[in-house]
PQR file with spaces between the fields and no chain letter, atoms N, CA, C, O and H, PARSE charges and radii, in Angstrom:
ATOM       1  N    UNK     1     -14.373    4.479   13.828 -0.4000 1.5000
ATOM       2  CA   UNK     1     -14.766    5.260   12.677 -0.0000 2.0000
ATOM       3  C    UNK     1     -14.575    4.407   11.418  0.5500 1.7000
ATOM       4  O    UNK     1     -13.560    3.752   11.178 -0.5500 1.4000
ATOM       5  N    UNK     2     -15.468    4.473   10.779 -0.4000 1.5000
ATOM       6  CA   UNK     2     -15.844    3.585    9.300 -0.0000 2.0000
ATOM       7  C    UNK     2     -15.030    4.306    8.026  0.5500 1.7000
ATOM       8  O    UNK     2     -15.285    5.499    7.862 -0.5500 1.4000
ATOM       9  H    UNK     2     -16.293    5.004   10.974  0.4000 1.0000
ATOM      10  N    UNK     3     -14.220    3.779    7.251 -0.4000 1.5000
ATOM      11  CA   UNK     3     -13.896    4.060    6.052 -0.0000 2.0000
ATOM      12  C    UNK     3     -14.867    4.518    5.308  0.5500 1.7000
ATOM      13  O    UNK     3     -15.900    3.980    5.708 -0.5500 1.4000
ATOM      14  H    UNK     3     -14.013    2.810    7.385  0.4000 1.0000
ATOM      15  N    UNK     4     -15.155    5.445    4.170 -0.4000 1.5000
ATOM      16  CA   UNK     4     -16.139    5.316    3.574 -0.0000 2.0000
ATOM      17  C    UNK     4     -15.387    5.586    1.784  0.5500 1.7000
ATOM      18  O    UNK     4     -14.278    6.019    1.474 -0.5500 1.4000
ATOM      19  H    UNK     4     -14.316    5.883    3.845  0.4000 1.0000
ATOM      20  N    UNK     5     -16.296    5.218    1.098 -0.4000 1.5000
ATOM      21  CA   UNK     5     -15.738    5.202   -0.480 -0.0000 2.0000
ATOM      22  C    UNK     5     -16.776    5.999   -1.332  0.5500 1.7000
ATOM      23  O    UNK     5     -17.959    5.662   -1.303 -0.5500 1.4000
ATOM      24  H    UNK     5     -17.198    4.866    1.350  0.4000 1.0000
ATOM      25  N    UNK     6     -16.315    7.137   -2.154 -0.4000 1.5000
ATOM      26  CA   UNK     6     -17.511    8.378   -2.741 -0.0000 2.0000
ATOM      27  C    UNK     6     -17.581    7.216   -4.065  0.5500 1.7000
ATOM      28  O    UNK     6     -16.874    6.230   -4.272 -0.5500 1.4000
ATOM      29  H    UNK     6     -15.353    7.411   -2.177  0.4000 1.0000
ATOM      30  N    UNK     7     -18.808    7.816   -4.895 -0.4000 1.5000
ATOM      31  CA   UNK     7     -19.117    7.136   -5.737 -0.0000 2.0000
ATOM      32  C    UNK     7     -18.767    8.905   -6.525  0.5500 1.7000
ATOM      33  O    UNK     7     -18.647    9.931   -5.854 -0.5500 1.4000
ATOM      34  H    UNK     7     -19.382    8.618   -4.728  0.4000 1.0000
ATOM      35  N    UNK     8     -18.672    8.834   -7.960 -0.4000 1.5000
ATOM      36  CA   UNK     8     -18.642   10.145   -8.943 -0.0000 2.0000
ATOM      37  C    UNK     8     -19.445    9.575   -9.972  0.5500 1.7000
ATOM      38  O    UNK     8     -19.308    8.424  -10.387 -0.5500 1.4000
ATOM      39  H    UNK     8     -18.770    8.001   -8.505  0.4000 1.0000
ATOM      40  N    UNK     9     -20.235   10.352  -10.354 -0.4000 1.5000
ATOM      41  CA   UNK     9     -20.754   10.390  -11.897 -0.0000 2.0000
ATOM      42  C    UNK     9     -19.714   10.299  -13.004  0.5500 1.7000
ATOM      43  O    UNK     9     -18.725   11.011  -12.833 -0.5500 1.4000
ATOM      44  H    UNK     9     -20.346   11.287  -10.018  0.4000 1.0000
ATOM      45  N    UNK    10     -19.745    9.666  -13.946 -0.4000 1.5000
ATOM      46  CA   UNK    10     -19.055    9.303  -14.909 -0.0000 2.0000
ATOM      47  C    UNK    10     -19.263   10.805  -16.123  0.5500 1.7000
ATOM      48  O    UNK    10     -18.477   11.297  -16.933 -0.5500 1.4000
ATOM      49  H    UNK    10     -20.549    9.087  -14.086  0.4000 1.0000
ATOM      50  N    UNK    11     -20.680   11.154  -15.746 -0.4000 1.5000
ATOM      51  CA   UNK    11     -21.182   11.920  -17.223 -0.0000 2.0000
ATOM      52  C    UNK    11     -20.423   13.399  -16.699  0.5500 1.7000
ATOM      53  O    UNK    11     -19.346   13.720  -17.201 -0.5500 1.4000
ATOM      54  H    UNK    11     -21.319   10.755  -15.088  0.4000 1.0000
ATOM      55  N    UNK    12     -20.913   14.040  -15.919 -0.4000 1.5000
ATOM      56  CA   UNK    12     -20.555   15.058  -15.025 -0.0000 2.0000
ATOM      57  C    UNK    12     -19.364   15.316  -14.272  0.5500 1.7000
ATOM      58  O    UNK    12     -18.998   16.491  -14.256 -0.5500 1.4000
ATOM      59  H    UNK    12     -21.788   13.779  -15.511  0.4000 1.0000
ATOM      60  N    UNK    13     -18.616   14.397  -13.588 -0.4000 1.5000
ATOM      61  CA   UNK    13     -17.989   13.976  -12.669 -0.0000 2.0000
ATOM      62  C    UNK    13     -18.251   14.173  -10.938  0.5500 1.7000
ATOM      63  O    UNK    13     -17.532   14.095   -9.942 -0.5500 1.4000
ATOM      64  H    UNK    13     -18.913   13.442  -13.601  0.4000 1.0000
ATOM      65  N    UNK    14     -19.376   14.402  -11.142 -0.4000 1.5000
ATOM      66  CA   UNK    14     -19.869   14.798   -9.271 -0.0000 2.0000
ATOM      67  C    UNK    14     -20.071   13.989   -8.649  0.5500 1.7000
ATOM      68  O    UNK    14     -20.750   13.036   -9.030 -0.5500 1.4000
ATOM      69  H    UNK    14     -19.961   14.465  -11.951  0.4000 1.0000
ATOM      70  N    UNK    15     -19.395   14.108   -7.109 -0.4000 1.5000
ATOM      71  CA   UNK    15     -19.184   13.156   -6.360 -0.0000 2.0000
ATOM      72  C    UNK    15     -20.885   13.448   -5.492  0.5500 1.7000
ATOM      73  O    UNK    15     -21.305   14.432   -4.882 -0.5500 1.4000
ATOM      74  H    UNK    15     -18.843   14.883   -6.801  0.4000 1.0000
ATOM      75  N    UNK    16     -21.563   12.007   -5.820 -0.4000 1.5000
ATOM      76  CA   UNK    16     -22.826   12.490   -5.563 -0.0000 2.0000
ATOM      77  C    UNK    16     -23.077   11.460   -4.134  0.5500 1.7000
ATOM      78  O    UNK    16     -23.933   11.819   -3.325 -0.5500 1.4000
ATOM      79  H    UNK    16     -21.222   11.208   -6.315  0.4000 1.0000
ATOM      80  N    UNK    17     -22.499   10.523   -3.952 -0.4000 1.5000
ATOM      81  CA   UNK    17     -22.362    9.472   -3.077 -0.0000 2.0000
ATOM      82  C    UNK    17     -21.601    8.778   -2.469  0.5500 1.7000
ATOM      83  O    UNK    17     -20.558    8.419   -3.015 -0.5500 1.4000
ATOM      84  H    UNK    17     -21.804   10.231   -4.609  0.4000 1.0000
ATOM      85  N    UNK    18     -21.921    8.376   -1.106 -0.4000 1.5000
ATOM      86  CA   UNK    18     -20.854    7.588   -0.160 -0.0000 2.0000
ATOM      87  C    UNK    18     -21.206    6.546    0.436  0.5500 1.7000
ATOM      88  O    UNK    18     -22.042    6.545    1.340 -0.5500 1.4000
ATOM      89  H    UNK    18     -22.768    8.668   -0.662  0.4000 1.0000
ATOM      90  N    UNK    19     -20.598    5.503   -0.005 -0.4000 1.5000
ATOM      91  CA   UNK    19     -21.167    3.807    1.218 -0.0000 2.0000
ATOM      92  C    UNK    19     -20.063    3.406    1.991  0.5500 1.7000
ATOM      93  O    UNK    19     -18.957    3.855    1.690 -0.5500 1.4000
ATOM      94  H    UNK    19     -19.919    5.504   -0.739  0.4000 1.0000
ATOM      95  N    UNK    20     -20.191    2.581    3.002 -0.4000 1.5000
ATOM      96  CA   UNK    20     -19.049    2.491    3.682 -0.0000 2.0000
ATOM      97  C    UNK    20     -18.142    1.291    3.332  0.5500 1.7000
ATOM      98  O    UNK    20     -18.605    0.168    3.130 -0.5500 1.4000
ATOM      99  H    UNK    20     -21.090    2.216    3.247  0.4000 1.0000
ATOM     100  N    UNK    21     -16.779    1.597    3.270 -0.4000 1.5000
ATOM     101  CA   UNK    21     -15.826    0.700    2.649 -0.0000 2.0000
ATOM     102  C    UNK    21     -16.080   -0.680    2.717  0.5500 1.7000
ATOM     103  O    UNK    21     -16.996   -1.087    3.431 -0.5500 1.4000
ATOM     104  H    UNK    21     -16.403    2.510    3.435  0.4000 1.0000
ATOM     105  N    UNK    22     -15.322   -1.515    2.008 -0.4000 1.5000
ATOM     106  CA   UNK    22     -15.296   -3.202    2.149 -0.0000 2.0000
ATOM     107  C    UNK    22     -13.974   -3.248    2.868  0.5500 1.7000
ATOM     108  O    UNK    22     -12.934   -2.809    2.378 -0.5500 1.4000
ATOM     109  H    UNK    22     -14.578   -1.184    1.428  0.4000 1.0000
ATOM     110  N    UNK    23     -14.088   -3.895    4.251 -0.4000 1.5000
ATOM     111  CA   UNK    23     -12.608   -4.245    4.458 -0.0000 2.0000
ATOM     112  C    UNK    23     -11.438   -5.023    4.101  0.5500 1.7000
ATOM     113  O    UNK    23     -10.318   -5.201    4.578 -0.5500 1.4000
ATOM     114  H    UNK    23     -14.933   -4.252    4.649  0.4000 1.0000
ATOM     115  N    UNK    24     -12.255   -5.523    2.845 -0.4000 1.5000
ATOM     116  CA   UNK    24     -11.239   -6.118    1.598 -0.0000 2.0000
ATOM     117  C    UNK    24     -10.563   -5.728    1.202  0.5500 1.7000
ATOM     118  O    UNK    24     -10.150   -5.036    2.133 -0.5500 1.4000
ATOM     119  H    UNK    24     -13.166   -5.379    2.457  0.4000 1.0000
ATOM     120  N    UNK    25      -9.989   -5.549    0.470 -0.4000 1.5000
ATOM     121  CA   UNK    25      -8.598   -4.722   -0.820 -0.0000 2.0000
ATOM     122  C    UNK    25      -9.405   -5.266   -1.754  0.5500 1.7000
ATOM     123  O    UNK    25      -9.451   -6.489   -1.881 -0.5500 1.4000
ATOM     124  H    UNK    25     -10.324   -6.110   -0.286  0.4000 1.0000
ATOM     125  N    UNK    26     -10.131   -4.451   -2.510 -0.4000 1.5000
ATOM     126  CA   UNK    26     -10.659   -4.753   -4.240 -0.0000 2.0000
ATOM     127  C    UNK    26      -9.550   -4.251   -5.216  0.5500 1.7000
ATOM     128  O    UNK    26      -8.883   -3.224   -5.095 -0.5500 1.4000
ATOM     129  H    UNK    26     -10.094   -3.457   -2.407  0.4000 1.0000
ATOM     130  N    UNK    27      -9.483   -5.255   -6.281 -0.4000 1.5000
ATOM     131  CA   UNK    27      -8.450   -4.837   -7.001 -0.0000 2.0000
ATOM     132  C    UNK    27      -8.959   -3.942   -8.633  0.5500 1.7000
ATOM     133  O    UNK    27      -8.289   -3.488   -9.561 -0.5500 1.4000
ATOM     134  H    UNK    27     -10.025   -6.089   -6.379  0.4000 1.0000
ATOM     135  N    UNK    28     -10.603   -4.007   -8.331 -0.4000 1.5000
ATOM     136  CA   UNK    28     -11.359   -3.355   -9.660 -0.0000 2.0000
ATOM     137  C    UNK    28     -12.148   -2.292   -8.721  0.5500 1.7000
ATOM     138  O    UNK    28     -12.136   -2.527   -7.513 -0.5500 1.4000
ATOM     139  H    UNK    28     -11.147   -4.376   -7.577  0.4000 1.0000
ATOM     140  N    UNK    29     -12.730   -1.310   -9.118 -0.4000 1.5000
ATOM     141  CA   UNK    29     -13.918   -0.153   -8.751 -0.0000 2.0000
ATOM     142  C    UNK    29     -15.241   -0.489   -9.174  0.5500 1.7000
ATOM     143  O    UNK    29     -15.802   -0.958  -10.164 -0.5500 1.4000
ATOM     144  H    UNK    29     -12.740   -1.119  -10.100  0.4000 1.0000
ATOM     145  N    UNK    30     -15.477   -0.123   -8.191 -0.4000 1.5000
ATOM     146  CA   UNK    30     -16.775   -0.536   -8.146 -0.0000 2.0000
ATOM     147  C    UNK    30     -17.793    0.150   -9.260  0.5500 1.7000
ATOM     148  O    UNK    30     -17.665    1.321   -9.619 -0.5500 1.4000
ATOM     149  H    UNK    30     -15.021    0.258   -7.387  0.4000 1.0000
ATOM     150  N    UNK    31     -18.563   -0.515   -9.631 -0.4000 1.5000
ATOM     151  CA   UNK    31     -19.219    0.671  -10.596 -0.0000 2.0000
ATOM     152  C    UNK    31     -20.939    0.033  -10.720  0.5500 1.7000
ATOM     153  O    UNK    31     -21.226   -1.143  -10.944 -0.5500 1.4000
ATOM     154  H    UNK    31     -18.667   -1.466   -9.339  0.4000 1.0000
ATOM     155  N    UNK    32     -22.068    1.341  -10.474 -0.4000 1.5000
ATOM     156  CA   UNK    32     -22.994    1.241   -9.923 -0.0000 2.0000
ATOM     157  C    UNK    32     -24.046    2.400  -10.984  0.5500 1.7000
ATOM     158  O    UNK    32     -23.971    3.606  -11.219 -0.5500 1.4000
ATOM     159  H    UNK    32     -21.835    2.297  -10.292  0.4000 1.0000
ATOM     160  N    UNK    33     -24.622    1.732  -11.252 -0.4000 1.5000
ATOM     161  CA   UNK    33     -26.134    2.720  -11.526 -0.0000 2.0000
ATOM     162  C    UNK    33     -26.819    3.663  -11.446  0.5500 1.7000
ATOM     163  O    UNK    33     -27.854    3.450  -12.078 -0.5500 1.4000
ATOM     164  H    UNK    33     -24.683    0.752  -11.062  0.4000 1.0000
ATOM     165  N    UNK    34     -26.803    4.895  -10.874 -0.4000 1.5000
ATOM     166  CA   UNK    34     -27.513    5.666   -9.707 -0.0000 2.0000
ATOM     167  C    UNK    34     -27.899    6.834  -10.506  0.5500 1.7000
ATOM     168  O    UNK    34     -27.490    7.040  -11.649 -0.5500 1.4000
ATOM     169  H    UNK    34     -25.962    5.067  -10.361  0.4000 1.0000
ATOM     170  N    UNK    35     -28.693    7.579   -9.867 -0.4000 1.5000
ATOM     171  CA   UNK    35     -29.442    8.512   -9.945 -0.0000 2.0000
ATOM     172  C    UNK    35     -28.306    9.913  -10.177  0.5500 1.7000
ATOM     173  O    UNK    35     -27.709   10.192   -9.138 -0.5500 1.4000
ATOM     174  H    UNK    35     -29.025    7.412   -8.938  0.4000 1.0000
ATOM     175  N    UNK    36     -28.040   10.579  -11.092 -0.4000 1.5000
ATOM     176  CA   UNK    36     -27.528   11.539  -10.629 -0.0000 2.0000
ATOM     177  C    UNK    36     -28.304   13.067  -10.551  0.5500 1.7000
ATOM     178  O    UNK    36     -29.038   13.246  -11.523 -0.5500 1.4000
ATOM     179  H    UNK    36     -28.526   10.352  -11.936  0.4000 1.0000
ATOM     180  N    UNK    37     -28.279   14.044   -9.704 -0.4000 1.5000
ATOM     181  CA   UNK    37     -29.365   14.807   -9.558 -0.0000 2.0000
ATOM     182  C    UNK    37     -29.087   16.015  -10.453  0.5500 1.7000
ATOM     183  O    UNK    37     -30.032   16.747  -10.749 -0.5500 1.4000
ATOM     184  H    UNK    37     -27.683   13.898   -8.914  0.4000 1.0000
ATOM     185  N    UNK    38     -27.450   16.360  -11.053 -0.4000 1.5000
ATOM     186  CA   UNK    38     -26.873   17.328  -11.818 -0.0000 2.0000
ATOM     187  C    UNK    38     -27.380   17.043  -13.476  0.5500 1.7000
ATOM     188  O    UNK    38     -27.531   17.871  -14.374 -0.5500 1.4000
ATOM     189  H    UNK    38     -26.682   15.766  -10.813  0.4000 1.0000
ATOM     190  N    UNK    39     -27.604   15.336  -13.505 -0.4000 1.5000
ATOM     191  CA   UNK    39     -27.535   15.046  -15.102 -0.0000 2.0000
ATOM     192  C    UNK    39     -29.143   14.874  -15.441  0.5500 1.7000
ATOM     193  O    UNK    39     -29.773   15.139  -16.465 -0.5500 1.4000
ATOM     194  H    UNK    39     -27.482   14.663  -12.775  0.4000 1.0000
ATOM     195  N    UNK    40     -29.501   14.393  -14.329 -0.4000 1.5000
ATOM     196  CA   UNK    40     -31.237   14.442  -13.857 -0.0000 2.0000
ATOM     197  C    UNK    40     -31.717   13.284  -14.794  0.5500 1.7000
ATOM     198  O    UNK    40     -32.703   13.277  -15.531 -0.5500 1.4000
ATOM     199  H    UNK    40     -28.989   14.178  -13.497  0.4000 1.0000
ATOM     200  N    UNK    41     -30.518   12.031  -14.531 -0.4000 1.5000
ATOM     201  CA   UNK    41     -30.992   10.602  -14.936 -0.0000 2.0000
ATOM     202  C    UNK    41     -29.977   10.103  -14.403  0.5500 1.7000
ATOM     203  O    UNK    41     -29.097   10.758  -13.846 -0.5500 1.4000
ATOM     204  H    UNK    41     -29.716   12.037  -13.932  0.4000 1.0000
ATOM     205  N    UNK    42     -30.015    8.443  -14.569 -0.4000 1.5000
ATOM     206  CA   UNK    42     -29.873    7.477  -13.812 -0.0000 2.0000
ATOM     207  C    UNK    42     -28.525    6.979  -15.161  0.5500 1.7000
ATOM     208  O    UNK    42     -28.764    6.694  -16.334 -0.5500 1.4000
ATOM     209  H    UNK    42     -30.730    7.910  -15.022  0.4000 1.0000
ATOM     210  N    UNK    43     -27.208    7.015  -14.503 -0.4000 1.5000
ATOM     211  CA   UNK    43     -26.186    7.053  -15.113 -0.0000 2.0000
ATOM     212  C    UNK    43     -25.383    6.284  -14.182  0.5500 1.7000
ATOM     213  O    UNK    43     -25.693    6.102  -13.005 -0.5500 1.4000
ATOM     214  H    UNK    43     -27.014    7.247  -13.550  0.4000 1.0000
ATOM     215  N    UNK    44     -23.865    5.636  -15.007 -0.4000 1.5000
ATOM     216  CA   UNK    44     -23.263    5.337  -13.924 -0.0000 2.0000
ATOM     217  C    UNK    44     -22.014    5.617  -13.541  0.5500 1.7000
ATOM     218  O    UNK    44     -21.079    5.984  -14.253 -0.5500 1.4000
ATOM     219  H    UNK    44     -23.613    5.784  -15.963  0.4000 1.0000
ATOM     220  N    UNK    45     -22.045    5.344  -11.863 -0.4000 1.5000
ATOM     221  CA   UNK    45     -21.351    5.627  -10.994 -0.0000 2.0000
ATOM     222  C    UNK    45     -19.994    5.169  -10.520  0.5500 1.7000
ATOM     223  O    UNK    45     -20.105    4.224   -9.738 -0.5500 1.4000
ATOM     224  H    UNK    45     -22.805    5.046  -11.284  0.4000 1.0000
ATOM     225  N    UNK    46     -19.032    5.455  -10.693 -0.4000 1.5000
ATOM     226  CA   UNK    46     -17.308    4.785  -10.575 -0.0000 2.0000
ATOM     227  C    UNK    46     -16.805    5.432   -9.262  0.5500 1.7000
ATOM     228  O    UNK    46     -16.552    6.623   -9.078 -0.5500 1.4000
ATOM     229  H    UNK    46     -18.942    6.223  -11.328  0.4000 1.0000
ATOM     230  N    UNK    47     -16.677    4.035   -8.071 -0.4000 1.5000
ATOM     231  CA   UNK    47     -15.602    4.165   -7.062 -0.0000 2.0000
ATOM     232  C    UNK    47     -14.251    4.853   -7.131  0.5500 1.7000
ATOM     233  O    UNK    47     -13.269    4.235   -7.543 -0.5500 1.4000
ATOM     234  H    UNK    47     -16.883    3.068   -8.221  0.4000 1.0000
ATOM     235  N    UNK    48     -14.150    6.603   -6.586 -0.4000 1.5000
ATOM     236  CA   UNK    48     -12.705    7.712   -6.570 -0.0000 2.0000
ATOM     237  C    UNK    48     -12.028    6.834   -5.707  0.5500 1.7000
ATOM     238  O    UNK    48     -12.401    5.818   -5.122 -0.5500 1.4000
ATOM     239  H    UNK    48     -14.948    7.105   -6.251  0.4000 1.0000
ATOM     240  N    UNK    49     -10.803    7.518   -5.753 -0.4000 1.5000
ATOM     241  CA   UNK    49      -9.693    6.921   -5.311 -0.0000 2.0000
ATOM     242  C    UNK    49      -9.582    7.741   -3.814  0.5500 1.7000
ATOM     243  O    UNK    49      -8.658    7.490   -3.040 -0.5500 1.4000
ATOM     244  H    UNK    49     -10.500    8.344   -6.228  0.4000 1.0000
């Protein structure tokens, strides 16, 4: 079974997405672009804990 890591909207805070973990230890979050469907534009996205 795969780790997986949610992505949240920054504007909203909705957890709108999930990719599957890095088996690294990152010491920053990831932060990504995406579509959100609540804000109904393309905003970005910060790796939850």
């Amino acid at each position: 079974m795969t780790k997986k890591t949610i992505l949240a909207c920054t504007e909203c805070g909705s957890r709108n997405y999930t990719i599957p973990a890095n088996g690294n230890r990152q010491t920053d979050r990831l932060e990504v672009k995406k579509f959100c469907r609540y804000c109904n534009a393309h905003t970005v996205h910060k790796q939850t804990v």
